[in-house]
DSSP file (Angstrom, degrees, kcal/mol; ACC not computed):
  #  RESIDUE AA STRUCTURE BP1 BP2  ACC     N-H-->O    O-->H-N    N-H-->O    O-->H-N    TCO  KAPPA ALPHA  PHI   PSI    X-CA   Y-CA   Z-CA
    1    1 A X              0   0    0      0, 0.0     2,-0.2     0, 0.0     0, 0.0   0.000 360.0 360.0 360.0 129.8   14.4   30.5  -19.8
    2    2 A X        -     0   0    0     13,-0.0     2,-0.3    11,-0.0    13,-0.1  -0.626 360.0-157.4 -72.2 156.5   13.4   31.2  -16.2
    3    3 A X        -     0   0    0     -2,-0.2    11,-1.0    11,-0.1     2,-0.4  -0.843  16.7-125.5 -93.7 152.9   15.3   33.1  -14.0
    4    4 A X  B     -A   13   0A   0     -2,-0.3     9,-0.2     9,-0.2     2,-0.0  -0.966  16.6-155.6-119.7 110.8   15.3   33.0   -9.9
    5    5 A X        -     0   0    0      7,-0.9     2,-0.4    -2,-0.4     7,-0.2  -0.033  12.6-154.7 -52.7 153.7   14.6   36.3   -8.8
    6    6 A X        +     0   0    0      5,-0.1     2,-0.2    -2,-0.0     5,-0.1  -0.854  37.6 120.4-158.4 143.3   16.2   36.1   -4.8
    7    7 A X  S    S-     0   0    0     -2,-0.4     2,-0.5     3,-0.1     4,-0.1  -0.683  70.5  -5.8 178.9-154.0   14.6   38.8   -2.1
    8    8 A X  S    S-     0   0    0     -2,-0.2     3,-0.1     1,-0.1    -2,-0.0   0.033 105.9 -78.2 -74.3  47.1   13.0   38.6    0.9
    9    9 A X  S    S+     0   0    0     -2,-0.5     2,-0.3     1,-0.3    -1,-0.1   0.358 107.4 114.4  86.0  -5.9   12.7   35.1    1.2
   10   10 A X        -     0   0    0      1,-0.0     2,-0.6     2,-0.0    -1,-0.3  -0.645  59.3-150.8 -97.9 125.1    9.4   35.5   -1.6
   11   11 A X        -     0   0    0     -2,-0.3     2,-0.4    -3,-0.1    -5,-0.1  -0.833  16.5-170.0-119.4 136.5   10.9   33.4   -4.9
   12   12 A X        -     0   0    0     -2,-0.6    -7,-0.9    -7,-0.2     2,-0.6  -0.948  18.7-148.1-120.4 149.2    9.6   34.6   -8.2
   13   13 A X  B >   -A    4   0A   0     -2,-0.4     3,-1.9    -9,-0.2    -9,-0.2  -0.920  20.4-123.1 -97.4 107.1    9.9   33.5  -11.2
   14   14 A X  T 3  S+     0   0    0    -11,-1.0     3,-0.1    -2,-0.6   -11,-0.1  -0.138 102.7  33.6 -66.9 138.6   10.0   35.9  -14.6
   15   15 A X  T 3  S+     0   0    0      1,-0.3     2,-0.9   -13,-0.1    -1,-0.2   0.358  81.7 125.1 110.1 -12.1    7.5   35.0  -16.6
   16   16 A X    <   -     0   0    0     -3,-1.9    -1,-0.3     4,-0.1    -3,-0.0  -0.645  49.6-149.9 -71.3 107.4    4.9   34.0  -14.1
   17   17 A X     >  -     0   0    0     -2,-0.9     4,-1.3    -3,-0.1    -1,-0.0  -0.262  25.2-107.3 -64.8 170.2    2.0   35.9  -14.9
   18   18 A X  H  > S+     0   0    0      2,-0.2     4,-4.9     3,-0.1     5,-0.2   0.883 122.5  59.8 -38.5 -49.4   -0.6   36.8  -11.6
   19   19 A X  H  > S+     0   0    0      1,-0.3     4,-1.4     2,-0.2    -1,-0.1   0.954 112.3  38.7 -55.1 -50.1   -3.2   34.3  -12.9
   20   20 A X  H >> S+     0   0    0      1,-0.2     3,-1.2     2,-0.2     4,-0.9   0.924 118.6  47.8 -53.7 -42.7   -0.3   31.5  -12.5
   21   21 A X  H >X S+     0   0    0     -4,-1.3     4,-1.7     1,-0.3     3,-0.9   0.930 107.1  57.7 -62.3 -36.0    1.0   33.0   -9.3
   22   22 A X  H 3X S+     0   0    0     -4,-4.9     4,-1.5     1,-0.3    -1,-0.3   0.753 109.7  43.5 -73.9  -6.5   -2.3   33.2   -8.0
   23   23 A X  H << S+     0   0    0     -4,-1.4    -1,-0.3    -3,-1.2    -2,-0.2   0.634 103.8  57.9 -48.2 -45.2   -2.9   29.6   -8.4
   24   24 A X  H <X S+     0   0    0     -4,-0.9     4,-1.1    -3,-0.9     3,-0.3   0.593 108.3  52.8 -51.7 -52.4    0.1   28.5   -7.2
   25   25 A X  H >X S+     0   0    0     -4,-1.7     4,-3.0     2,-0.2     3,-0.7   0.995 110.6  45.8 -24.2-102.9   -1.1   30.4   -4.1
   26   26 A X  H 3< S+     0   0    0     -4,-1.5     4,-0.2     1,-0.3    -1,-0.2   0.430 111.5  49.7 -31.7 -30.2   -4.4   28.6   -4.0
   27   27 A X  H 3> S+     0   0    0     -3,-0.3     4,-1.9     2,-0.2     5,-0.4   0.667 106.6  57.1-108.2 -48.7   -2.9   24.9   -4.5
   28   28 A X  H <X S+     0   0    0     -4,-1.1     4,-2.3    -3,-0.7    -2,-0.2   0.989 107.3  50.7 -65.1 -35.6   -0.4   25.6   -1.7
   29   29 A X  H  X S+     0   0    0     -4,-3.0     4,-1.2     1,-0.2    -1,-0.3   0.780 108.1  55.0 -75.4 -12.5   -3.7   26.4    0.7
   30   30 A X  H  > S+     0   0    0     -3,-0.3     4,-2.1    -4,-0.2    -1,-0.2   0.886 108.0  44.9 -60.3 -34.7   -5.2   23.3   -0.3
   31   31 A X  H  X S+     0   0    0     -4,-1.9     4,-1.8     1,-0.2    -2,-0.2   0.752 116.7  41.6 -75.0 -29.5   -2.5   21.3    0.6
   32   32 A X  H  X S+     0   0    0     -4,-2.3     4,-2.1    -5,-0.4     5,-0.5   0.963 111.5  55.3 -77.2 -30.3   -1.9   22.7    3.7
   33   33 A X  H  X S+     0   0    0     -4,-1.2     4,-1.2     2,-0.2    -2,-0.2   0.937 112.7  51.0 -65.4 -49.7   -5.8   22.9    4.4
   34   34 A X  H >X>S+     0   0    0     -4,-2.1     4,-2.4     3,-0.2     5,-1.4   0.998 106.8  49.1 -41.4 -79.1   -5.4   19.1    3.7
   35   35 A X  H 3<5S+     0   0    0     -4,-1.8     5,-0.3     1,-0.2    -2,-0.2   0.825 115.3  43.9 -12.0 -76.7   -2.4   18.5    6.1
   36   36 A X  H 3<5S+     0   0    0     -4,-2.1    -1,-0.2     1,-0.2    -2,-0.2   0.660 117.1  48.1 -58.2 -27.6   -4.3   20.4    9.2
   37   37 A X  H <<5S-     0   0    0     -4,-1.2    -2,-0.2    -3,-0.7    -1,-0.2   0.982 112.4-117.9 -77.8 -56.5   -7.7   18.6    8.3
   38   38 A X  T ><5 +     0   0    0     -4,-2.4     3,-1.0    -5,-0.1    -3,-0.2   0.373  65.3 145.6  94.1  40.4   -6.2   15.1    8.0
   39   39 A X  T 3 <S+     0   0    0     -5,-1.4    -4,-0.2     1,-0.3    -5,-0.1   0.671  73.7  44.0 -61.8 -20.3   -7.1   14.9    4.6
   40   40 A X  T 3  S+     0   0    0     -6,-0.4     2,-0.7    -5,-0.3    -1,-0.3   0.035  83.8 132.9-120.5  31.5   -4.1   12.9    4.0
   41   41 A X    <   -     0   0    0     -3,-1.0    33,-0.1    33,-0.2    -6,-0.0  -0.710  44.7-136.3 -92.2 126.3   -4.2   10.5    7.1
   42   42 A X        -     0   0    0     -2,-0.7    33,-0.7     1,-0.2    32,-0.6   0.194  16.3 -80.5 -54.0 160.4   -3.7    7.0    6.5
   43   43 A X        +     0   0    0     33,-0.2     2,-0.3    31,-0.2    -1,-0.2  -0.542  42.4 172.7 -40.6 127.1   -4.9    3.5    7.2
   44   44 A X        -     0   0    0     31,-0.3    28,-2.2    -2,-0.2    29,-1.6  -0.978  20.9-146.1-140.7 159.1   -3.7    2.0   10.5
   45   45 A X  E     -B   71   0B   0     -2,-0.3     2,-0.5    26,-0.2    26,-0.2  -0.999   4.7-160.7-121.3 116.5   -5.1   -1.3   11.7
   46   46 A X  E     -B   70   0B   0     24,-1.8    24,-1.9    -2,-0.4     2,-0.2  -0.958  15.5-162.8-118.8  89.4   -5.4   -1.7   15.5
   47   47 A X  E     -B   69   0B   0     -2,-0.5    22,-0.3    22,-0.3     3,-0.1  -0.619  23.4-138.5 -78.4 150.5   -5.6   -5.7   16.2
   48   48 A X  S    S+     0   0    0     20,-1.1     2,-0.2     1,-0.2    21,-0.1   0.557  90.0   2.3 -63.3 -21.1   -6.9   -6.8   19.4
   49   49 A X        -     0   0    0     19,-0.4    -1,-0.2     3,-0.0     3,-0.1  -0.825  49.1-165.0-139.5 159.1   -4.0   -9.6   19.5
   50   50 A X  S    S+     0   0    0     -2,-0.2     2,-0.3    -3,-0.1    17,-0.1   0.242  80.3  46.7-115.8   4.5   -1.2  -10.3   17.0
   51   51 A X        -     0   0    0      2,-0.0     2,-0.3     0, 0.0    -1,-0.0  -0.921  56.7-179.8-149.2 148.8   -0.4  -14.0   18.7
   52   52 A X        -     0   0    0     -2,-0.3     2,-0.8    -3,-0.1    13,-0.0  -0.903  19.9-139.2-158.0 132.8   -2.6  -17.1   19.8
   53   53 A X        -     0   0    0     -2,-0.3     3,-0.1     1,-0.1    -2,-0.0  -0.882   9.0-168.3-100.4 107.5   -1.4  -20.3   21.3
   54   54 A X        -     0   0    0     -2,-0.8     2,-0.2     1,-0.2    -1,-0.1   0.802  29.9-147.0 -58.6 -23.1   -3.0  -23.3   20.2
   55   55 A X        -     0   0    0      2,-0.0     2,-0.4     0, 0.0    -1,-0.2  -0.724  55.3 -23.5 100.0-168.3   -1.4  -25.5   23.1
   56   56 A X  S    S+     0   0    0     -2,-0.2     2,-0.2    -3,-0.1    -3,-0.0  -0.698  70.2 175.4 -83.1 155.2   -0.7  -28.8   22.3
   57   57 A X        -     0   0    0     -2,-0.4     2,-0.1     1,-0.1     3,-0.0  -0.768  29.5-113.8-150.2 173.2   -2.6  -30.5   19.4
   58   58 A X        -     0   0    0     -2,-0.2     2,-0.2     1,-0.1     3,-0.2  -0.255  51.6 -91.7 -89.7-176.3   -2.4  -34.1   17.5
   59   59 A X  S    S+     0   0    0      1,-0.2    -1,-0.1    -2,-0.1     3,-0.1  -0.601 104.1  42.9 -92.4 164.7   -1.4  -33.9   14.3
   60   60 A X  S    S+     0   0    0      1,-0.3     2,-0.4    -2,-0.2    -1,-0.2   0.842  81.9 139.8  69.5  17.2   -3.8  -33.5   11.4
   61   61 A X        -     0   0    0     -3,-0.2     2,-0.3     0, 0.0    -1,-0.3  -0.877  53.7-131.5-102.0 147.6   -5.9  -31.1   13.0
   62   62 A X        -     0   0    0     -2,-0.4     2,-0.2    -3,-0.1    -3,-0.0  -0.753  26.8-175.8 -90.8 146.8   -7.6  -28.1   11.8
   63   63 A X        +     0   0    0     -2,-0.3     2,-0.3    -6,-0.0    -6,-0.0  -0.768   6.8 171.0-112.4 161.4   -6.9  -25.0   14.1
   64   64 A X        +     0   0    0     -2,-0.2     2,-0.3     2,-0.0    -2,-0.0  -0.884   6.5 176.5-167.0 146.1   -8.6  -22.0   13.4
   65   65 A X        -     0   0    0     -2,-0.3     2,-0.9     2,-0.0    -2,-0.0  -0.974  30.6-126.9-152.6 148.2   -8.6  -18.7   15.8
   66   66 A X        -     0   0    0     -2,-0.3     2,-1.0     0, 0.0    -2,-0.0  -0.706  16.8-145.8-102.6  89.6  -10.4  -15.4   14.6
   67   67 A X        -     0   0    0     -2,-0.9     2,-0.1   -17,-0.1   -15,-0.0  -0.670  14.7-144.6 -93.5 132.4   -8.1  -12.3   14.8
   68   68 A X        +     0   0    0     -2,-1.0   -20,-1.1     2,-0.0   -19,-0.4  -0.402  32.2 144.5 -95.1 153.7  -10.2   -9.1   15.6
   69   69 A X  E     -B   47   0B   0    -22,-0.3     2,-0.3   -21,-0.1   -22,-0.3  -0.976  24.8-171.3-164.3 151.9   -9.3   -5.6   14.1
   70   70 A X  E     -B   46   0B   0    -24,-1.9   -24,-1.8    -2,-0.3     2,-1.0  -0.992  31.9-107.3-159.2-178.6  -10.8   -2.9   13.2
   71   71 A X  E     -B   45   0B   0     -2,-0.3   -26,-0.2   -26,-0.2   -28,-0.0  -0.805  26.6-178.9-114.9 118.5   -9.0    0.5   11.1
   72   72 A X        +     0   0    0    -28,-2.2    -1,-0.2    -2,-1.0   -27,-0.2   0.560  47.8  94.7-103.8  -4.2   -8.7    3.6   13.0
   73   73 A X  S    S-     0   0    0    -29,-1.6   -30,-0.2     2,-0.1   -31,-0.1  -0.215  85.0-108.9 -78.0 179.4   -7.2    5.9   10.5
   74   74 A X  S    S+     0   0    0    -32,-0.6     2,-0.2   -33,-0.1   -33,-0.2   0.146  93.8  66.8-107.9  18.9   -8.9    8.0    8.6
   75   75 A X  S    S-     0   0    0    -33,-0.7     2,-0.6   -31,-0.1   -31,-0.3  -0.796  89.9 -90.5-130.0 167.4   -8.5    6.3    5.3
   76   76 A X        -     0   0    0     -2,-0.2   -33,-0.2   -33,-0.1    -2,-0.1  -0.644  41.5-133.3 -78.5 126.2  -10.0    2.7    4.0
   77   77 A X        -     0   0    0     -2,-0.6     2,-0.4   -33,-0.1    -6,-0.1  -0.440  11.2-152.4 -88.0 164.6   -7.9    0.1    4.6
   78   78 A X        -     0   0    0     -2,-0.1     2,-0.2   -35,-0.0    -1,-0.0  -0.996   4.4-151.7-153.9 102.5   -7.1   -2.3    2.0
   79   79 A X        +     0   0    0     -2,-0.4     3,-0.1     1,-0.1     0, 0.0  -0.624  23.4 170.6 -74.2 151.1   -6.1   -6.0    3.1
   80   80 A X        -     0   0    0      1,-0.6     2,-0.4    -2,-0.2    -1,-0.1   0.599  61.6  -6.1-106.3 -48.1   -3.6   -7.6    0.2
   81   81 A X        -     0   0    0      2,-0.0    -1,-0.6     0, 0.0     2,-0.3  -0.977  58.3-163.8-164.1 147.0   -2.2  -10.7    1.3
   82   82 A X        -     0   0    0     -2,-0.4     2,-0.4    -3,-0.1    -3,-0.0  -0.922  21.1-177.9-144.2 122.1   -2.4  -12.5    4.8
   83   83 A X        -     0   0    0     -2,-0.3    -2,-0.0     1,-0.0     0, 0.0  -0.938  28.4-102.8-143.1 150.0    0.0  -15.3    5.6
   84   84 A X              0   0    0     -2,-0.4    -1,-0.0     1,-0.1    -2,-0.0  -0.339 360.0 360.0 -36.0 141.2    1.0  -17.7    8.2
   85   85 A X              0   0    0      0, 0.0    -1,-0.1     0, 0.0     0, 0.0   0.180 360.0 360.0 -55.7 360.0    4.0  -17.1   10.3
């Protein structure tokens, strides 16, 4: 059974050896190292328009308009599904 040790704001656990603590240690600066770098930054997708007006049209026509984008985050973006409005 653990016990929570209570102090100067530094939380211990008995039974946590150095090696663990120092580990523990070492995994919390990664993450933060991550955080600050932008290790963790996401996709985002920056269209050039989200809307196009065909006008008026017959019926039976094919329409087609070409919407530009490109991914400014710092991760690879990943299309899934793309659908009509």
């Amino acid at each position: 059974m653990k016990r929570h040790i209570s102090g100067d704001h530094n939380l211990k656990w008995i039974g946590d050896t150095p090696a663990r603590m120092k580990i523990k240690k070492i995994s919390a600066f990664i993450i933060f190292f991550f955080v600050l770098a932008g290790g963790c930054d996401e996709p985002r997708a920056q269209f050039a328009g989200i809307t196009h007006d065909f006008g008026l049209t017959g019926q039976n026509r094919e329409l087609r308009h070409i919407f530009r984008f490109s991914n400014t985050g710092g991760s690879p973006l990943i299309i899934q599904k793309i659908h009509a409005g």
